[in-house]
C-alpha positions in Angstrom: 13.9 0.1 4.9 14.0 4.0 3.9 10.8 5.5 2.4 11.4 6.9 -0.8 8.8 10.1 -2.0 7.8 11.5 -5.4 7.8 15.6 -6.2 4.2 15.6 -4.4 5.8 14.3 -1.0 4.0 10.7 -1.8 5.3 7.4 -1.1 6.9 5.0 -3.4 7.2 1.6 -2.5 7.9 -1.2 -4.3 5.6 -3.2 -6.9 2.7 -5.0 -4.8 3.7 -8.5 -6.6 0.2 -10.3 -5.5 -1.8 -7.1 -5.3 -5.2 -10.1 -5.3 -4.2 -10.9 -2.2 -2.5 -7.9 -0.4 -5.0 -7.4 2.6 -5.4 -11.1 3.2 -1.5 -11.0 3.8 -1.9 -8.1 5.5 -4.6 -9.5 7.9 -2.9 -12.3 8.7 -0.6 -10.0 10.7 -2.9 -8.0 12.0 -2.8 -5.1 10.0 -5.4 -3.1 8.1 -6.6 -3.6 4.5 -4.3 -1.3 2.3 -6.5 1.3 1.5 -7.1 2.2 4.8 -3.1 3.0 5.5 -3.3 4.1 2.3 -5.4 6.7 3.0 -3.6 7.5 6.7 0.2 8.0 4.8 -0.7 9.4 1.5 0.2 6.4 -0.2 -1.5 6.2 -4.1 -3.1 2.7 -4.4 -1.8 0.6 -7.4 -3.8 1.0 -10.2 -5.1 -3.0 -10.0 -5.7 -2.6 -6.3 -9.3 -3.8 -5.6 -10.6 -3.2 -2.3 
């Protein structure tokens, strides 16, 4: 999978399609809640992101 970036240099991934339940997917593999990489890469949270 190839990162794709926006005029700013950002990330663009695909639509979250449960965005409710993102970081309890996430955790399940042992990863950090969103934001957090979020913040690390650059990434701009969805808009209906709750953290």
């Amino acid at each position: 999978m190839s990162n794709e970036f926006n005029r700013n240099g950002q990330i663009i991934i695909s639509p979250i399609k449960d965005v409710k339940n993102v970081d309890k997917r996430r955790a399940e593999i042992n990863l950090p809640p969103l934001f957090i990489w979020a913040k690390k890469v650059g990434y701009i949270l969805p808009s209906d992101y709750r953290y």
